[in-house]
C-alpha positions in Angstrom: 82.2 -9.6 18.3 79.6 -11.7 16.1 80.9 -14.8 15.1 80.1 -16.1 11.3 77.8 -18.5 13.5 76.0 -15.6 15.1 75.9 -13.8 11.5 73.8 -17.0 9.5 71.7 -17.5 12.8 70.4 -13.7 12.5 70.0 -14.4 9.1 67.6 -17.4 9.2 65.5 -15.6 12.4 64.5 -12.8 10.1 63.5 -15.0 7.3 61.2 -17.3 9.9 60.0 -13.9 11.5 58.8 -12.5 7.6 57.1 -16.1 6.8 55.3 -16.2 10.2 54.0 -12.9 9.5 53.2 -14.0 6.0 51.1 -17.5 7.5 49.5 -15.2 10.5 47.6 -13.2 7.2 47.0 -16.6 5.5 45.0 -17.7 8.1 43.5 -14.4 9.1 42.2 -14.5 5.3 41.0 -18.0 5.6 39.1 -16.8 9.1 37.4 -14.2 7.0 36.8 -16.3 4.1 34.9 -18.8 6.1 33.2 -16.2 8.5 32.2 -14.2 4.9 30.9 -17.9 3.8 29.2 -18.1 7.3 27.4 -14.8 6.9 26.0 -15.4 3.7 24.8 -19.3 4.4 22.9 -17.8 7.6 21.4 -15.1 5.1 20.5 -18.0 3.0 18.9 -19.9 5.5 17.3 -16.4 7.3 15.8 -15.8 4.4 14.1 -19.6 3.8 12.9 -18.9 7.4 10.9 -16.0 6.7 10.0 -17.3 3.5 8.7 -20.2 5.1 7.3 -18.0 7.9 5.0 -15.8 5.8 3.6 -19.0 4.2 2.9 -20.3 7.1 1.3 -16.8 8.6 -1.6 -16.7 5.6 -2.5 -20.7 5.4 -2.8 -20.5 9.1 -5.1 -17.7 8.8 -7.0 -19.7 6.0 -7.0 -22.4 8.3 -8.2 -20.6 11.4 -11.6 -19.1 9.1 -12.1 -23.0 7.6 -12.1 -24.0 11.3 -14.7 -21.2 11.9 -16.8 -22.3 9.4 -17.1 -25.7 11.1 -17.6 -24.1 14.1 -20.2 -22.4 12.6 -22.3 -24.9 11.3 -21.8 -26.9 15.3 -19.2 -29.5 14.3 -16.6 -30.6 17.1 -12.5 -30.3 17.0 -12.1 -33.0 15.3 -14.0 -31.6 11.7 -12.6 -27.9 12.7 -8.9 -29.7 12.3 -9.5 -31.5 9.7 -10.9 -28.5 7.7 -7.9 -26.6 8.6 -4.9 -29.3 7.8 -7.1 -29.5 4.7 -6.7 -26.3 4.0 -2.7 -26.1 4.9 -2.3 -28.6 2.6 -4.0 -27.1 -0.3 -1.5 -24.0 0.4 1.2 -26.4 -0.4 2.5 -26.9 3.2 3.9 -30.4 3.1 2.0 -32.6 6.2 4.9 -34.2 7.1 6.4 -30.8 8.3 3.9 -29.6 10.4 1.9 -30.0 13.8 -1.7 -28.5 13.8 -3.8 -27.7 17.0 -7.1 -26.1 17.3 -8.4 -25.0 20.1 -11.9 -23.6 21.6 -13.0 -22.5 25.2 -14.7 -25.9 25.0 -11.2 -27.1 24.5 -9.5 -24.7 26.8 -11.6 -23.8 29.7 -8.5 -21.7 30.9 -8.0 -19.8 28.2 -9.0 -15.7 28.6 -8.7 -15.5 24.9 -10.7 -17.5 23.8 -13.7 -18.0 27.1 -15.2 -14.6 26.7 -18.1 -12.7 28.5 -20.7 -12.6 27.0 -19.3 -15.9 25.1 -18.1 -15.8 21.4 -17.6 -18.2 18.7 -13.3 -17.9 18.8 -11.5 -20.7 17.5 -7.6 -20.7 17.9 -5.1 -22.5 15.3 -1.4 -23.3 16.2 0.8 -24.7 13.2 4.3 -25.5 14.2 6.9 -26.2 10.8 9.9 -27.4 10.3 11.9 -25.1 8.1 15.1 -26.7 5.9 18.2 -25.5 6.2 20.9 -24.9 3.7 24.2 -23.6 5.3 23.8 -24.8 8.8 23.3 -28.6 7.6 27.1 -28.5 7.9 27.0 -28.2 11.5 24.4 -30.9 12.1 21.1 -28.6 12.0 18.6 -30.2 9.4 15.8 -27.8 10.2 14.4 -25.5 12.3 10.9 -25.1 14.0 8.7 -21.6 13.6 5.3 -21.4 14.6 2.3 -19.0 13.7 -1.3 -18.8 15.3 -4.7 -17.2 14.2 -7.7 -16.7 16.3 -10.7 -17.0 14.0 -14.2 -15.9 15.0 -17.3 -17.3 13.9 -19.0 -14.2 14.4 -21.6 -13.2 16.7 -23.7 -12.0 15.1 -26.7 -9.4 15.5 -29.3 -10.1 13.0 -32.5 -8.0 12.0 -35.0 -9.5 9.9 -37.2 -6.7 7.9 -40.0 -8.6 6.2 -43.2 -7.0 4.0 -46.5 -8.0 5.0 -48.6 -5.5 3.0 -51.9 -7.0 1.2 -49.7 -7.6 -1.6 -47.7 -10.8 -0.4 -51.1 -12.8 -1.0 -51.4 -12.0 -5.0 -50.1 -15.2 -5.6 -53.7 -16.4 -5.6 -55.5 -15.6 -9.3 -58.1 -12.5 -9.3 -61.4 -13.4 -8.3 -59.7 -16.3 -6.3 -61.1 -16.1 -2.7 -57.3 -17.0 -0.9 -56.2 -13.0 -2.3 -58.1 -11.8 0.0 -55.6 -11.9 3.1 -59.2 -12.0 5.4 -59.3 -15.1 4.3 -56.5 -17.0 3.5 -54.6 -15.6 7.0 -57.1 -17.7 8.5 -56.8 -20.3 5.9 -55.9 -23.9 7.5 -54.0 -26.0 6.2 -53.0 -23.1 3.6 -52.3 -19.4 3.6 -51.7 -16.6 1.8 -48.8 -17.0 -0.8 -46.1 -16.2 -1.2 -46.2 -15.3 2.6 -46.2 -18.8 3.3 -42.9 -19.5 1.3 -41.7 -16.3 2.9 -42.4 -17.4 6.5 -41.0 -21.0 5.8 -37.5 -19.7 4.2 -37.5 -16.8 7.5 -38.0 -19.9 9.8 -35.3 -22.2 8.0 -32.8 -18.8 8.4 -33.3 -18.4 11.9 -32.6 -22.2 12.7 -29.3 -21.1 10.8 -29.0 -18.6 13.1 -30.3 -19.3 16.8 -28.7 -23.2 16.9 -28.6 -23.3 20.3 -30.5 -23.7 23.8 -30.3 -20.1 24.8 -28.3 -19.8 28.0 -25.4 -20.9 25.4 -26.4 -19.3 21.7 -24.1 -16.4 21.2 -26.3 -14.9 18.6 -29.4 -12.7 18.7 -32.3 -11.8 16.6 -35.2 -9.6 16.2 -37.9 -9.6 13.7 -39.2 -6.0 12.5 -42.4 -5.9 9.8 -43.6 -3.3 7.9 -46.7 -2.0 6.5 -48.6 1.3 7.0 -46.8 3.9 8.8 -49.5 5.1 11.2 -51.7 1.5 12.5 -51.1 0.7 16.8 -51.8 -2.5 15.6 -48.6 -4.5 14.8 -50.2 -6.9 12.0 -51.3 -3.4 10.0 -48.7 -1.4 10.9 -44.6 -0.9 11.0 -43.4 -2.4 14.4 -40.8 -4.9 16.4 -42.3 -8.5 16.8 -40.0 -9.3 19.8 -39.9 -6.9 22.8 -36.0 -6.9 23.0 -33.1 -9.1 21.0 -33.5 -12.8 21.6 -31.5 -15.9 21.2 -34.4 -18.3 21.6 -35.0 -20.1 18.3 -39.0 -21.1 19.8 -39.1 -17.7 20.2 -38.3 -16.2 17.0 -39.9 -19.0 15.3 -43.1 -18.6 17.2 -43.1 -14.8 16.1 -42.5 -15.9 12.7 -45.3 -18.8 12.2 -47.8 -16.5 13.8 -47.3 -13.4 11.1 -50.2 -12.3 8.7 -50.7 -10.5 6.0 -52.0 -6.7 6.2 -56.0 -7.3 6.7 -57.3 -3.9 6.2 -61.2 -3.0 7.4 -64.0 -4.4 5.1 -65.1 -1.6 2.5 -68.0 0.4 2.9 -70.1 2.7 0.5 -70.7 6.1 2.7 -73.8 6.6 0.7 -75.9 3.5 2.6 -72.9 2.3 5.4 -72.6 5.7 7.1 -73.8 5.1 10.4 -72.6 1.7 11.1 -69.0 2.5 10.6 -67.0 3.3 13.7 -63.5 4.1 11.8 -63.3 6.4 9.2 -59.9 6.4 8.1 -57.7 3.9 6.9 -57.5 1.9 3.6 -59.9 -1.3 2.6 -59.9 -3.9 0.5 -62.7 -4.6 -1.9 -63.1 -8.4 -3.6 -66.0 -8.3 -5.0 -66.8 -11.2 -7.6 -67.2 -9.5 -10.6 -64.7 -6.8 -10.0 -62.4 -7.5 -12.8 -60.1 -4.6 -12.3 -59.2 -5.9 -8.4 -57.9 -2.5 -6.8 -57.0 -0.3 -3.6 -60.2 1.3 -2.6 -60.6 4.0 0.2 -63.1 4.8 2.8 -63.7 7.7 1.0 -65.9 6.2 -2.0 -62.8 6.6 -4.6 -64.4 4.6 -7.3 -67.1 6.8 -7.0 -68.2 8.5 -10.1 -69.7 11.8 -8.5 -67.1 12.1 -5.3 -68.8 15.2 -4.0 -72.3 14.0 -4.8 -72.1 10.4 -3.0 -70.5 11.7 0.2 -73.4 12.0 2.8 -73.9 15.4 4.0 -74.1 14.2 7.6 -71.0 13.8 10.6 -68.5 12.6 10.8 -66.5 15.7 9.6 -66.8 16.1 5.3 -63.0 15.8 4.1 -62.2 18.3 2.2 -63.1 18.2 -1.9 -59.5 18.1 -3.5 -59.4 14.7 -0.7 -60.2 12.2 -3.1 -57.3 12.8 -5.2 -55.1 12.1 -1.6 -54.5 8.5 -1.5 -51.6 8.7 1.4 -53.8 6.8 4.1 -53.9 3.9 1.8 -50.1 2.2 0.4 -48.8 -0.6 2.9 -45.3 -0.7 2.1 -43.7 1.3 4.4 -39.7 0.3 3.8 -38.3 3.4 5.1 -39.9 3.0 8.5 -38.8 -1.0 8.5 -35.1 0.3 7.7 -35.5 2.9 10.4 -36.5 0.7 13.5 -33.6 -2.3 12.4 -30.9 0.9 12.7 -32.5 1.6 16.2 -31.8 -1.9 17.3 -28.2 -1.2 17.3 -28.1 1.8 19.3 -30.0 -0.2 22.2 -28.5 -1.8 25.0 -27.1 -3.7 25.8 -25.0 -2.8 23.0 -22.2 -5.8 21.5 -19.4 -3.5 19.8 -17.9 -6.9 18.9 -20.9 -8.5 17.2 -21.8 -8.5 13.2 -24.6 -6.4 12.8 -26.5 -7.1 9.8 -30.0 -6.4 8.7 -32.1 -8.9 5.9 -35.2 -6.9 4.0 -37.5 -8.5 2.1 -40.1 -6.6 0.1 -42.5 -6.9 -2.7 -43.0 -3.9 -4.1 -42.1 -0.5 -4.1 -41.3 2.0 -1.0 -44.9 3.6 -0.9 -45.4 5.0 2.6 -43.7 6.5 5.7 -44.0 7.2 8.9 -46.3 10.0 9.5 -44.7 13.5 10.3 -44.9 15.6 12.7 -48.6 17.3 13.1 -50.3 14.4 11.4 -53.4 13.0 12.2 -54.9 9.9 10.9 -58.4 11.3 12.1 -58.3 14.7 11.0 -58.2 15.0 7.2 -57.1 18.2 7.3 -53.5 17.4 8.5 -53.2 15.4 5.3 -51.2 13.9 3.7 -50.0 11.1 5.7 -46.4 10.7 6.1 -43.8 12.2 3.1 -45.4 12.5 0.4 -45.2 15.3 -2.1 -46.4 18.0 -1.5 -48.5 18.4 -5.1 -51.4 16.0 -4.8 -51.2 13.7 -8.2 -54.5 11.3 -8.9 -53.1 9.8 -11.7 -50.3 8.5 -9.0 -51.7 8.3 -6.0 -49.0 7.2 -3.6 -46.6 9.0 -2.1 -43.9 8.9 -4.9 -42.6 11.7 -7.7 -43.0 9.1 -10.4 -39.2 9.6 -10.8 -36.4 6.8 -9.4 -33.1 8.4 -10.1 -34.4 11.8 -8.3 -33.6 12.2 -4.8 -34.6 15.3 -2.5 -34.1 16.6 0.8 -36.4 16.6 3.4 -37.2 19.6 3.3 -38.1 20.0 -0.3 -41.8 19.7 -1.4 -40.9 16.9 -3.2 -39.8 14.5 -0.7 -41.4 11.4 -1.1 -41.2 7.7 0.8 -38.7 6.5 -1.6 -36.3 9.7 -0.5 -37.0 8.2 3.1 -36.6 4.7 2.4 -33.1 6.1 0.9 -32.3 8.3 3.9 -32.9 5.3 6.4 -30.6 3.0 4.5 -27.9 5.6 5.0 -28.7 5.3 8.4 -28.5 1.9 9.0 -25.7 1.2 6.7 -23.3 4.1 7.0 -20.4 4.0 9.3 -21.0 6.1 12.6 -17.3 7.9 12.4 -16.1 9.1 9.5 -18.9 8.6 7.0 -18.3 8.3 3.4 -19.3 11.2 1.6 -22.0 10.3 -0.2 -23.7 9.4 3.3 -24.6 13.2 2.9 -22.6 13.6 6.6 -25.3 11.0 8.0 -23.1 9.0 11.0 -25.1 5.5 10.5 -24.9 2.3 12.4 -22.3 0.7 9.5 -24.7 -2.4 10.0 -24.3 -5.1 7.1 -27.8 -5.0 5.0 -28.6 -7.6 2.4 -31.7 -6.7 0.7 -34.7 -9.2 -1.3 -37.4 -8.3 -4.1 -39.9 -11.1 -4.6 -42.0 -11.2 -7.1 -42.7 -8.9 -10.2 -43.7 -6.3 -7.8 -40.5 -5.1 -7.6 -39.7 -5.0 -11.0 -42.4 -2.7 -11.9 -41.5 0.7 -13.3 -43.1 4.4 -14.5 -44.8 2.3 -17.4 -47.2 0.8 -15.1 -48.5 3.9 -13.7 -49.4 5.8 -17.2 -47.0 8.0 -18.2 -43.7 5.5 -18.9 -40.2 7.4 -17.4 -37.8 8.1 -20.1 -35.5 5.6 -17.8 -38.0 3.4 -16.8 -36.4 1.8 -14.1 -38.1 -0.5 -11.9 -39.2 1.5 -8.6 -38.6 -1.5 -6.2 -35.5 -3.2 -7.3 -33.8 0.0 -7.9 -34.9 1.2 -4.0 -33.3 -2.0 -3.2 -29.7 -2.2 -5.1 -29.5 1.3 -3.3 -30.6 -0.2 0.2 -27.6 -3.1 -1.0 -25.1 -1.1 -1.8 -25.3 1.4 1.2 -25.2 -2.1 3.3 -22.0 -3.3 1.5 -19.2 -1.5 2.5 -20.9 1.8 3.9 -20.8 3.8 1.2 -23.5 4.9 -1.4 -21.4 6.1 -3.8 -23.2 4.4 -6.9 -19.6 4.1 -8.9 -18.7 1.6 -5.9 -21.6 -0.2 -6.7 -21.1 -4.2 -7.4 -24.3 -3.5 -8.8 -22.9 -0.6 -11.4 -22.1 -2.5 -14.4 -25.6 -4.9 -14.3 -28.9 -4.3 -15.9 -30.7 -7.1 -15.1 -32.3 -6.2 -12.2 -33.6 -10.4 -12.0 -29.7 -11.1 -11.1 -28.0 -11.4 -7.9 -24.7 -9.2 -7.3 -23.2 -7.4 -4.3 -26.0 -7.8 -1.5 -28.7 -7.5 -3.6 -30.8 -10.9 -4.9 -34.2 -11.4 -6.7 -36.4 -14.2 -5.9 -38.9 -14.7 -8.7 -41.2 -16.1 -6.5 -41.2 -17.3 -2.8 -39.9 -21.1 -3.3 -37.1 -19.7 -4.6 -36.3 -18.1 -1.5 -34.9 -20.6 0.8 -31.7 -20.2 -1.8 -31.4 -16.9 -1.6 -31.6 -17.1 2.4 -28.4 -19.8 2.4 -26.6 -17.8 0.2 -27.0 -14.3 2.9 -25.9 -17.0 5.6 -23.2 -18.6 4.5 -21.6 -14.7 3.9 -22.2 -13.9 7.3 -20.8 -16.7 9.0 -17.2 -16.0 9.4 -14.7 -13.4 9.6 -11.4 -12.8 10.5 -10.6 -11.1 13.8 -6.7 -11.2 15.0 
C-alpha cells in the first residue's frame, strides 16, 4: 500500500527522468553543432591548403625553368636559387613562408634523378610553405607545411647547323670588285668573302653558346651540314656533312666552321679556242671579267654565246645536244632541299638521344635553286639531263630549276616538280612529327625536329619580277621557301592557317621561327635570339 510519501516520490522521479532526457538532446545538439562547426572550419582551412598548394605547384615550376636558365648559361647553385626565390616572389609567395632548395647531380651525386647516363642538364627545386589556418587556430595549429617540387631540364640539345655557301655569299663586294670573286677573296688574308665572313663569325659565337664545355662533360652535340650544288664529291662545291659524326667539342666545330669557303667553281673557258686544255666538261664557272658590266652565271657550254651551235667545236668530247643551251640545271648552287634532307638524316643515326631537343638552324641567301640529282643522272653525260628536279619543260628565259610560281606546289611525280617542291618536301621531313603526322604533312612521318630558318640579304627577298615576267603575287621566292621551312619547324604542322607567320607581310620581320637579317652583322642578333628559345624546357 503506497504511502502519500511514496505517491510525491514517484511523482518527482518522472519529472527528473523527462528533464534528463530533455538535457541528454541539449547536449547531443550542442555535440552536433560544434562537430557541424568543426566540419565546415576544416573545409575552410582544406580548401586555403589547396589553394595555397596549386600556387605553390606553378611558381615552383616557374622557378625550376629560371633555375634552368642559369644552368644554362654555366652559373652555380647559388645564381640558380636566387633566380628561382626571385621568381617565387614575383608570384606573390611571401619569403618569409617558404624554404627553397635547388639541387643538381653536382649537388647530389646520389641522386638517380637527377645523375643521368649519358648526363643531362636536370635541375631539381623543392619549396616547402607554410599554409595559415583559419578554424584550427583554435586548437593551437597556426599553420601547416606543404611542399611541391619541379625537375627542370636545360635541354640537351641536338643541334644542326644548315649554312649556304653558294658563290653568292661573297656579293657583298661591288661589281667589278676583285673580293666577288670567291677565288679570290676565300684566299683573301686578313679579309674574306662577305657576308660569309659575318656568317662564319655569328656560326662561331652560336656554337660557343652551345658546346660550353670540355667534352668528356658537354651534354650537347652538334654537326655542321653546307649546301651548294647537288651533284660535286667535293664538300666545298657540293651539299655534304662537315663533321664525320655528332660532336661535343667546341675546337672541333669551330675549326670546321673557320675553315669554310665559299663555292669556287672552275675558271671559265671559251670551247671555241680552250677545247683541248680542259679536263672537265661539266659543271658551272664563274666569269669576272673587268668590263663585264652585266656580272653573270656562265656555263661550260658557251651560254653567252651568240651562235650556240656555230661556236661549239665539232671535235670530242661528246656535242651536247642543241636544245642544251637552254638547260641551265648543272649551274644553281643553292641546293636547300638537299641541306634540309641530310640535317633530318642526323636524327635517325645512332646513337640516337630520344630525350634530347632536336633542332635544325638554316641559313640561306637566296632562293631553293637545285637538288640532289635523281636517279639515272649523270653529271658527264648530257643526255641524262636535267640535273636533279627540275621541270620537265626546259625554260631559257628562267633557267633554274623553278616553275616561276611560289604558291604552286607539285608532287614528285608531276612534270612540274621543281627544287623549291623538294626543298618543301624535306622540311616536312625534318619537321613533321614521326607518329601521327598532321595532315598537311601529306602522311610524311618526319623527325618532329625544331627548325628555325635565316634569309640574309636581298637575295631572299627577290621575287617573279626579277626574272622577267612579274607573278601576279609576286612573292619573294626565298623568304617565302623559308616562312614554310619555319612553320613546318614550329610545331610540326604545315598547315599555313597555323602559321605565326599568317597574318604578316613583311617578309623583312621576324615572327614564329622565321627571322631576316638584312645583312650579315646583323646576324649575331638573330643567332641569340634562336638560342635563348632553345635553352630550356620543362620536363616533369
Amino acid at each position: 500500500m503506497k504511502t502519500n510519501l511514496d505517491i510525491e516520490f514517484s511523482h518527482f522521479k518522472g519529472k527528473n527522468k523527462q528533464d534528463y532526457q530533455k538535457g541528454q538532446a541539449l547536449i547531443l545538439v550542442a555535440v552536433a553543432f560544434v562537430v557541424l562547426l568543426a566540419f565546415v572550419g576544416l573545409s575552410a582551412d582544406v580548401g586555403q591548403l589547396f589553394i595555397y598548394m596549386g600556387h605553390l605547384r606553378r611558381s615552383i615550376d616557374a622557378a625550376s625553368l629560371a633555375a634552368a636558365s642559369q644552368y644554362r648559361e654555366g652559373w652555380g647553385i647559388a645564381e640558380m636559387t636566387g633566380a628561382a626565390a626571385q621568381v617565387m616572389n614575383l608570384n606573390g609567395i611571401d619569403p618569409n613562408q617558404y624554404a627553397l632548395t635547388v639541387e643538381t647531380c653536382g649537388t647530389n651525386p646520389s641522386d638517380d634523378q637527377l645523375c643521368t647516363d649519358p648526363p643531362r642538364k636536370l635541375v631539381r627545386v623543392r619549396g616547402e610553405l607554410d599554409v595559415p589556418m583559419a578554424f584550427l587556430r583554435l586548437i593551437g595549429i597556426q599553420t601547416m607545411p606543404i611542399e611541391s617540387e619541379a625537375i627542370a631540364e636545360a635541354a640537351s640539345l641536338d643541334v644542326v647547323l644548315v649554312i649556304d655557301i653558294s658563290e653568292s655569299m661573297a656579293w657583298d663586294a661591288p661589281v667589278g670588285n676583285p673580293m666577288r670573286d670567291p677565288s679570290v677573296c676565300n684566299a683573301a688574308d686578313p679579309g674574306g668573302c662577305e657576308p660569309f665572313e659575318d656568317v662564319k663569325e655569328a656560326a662561331a659565337s652560336f656554337i660557343d653558346r652551345i658546346l660550353n664545355k670540355s667534352p668528356d662533360q658537354e651534354e650537347d652535340r652538334l654537326q655542321i651540314v653546307t649546301f651548294a650544288n647537288g651533284y660535286d664529291t667535293n664538300p666545298d662545291l657540293g651539299t655534304h656533312y662537315r663533321i664525320g659524326e655528332w660532336t661535343s667539342s667546341n675546337e672541333t666545330a669551330r675549326n670546321v666552321i673557320e675553315n669554310l669557303k665559299v663555292f669556287e667553281p672552275n675558271n671559265c673557258f671559251d670551247p671555241k679556242t680552250d677545247w683541248n686544255s680542259v679536263s672537265q666538261f661539266w659543271g658551272p664557272c664563274l666569269d669576272y671579267e673587268e668590263d663585264e658590266e652585266n656580272e653573270t652565271y656562265r656555263g661550260i657550254a658557251c651560254l653567252s654565246c651568240t651562235n650556240y651551235n656555230d661556236e661549239w667545236p665539232a671535235t670530242s668530247p661528246p656535242i651536247p645536244p642543241e636544245d642544251w643551251a637552254g638547260d641551265w640545271s648543272y649551274l644553281p648552287t643553292t641546293n636547300i632541299g638537299g641541306g634540309l634532307y641530310l640535317a633530318g638524316q642526323m636524327f635517325a643515326m645512332e646513337p640516337i638521344r630520344e630525350e634530347a631537343l632536336w633542332v635544325v638552324v638554316i641559313l640561306t641567301d637566296g632562293m631553293a635553286n637545285t637538288t640532289f640529282m635523281e636517279s639515272g643522272d649523270n653529271i658527264q653525260d648530257f643526255t641524262t639531263y636535267p640535273v636533279g628536279f627540275c621541270p620537265t619543260e626546259s625554260n631559257p628565259t628562267f633557267p633554274l630549276c623553278q616553275d616561276k610560281d611560289v604558291s604552286t606546289r607539285h608532287s614528285g611525280t608531276s612534270a612540274l616538280y621543281d627544287a623549291d617542291d623538294y626543298a618543301r618536301d624535306m622540311a616536312d621531313y625534318v619537321g613533321c612529327y614521326p607518329i601521327n603526322p598532321a595532315s598537311d604533312c601529306g602522311e610524311i612521318n618526319g623527325q618532329g625536329a625544331v627548325i628555325f630558318a635565316i634569309g640574309l640579304g636581298n637575295g631572299v627577298l627577290d621575287n617573279g619580277c626579277v626574272y622577267g615576267t612579274c607573278e601576279a603575287a609576286s612573292r619573294p621566292y626565298g623568304a617565302s621557301l623559308l616562312r614554310y621551312i619555319a612553320n613546318v619547324g614550329y610545331d610540326g604542322d604545315p598547315d599555313p592557317n597555323q602559321d605565326p607567320c599568317r597574318n604578316v607581310s613583311d617578309y623583312t620581320a621576324w615572327c614564329g621561327n622565321y627571322y631576316y637579317s638584312p645583312t650579315g652583322s646583323d646576324l649575331d642578333r638573330v643567332f641569340e635570339d634562336i638560342a635563348a628559345r632553345i635553352f630550356t624546357r620543362l620536363t616533369h
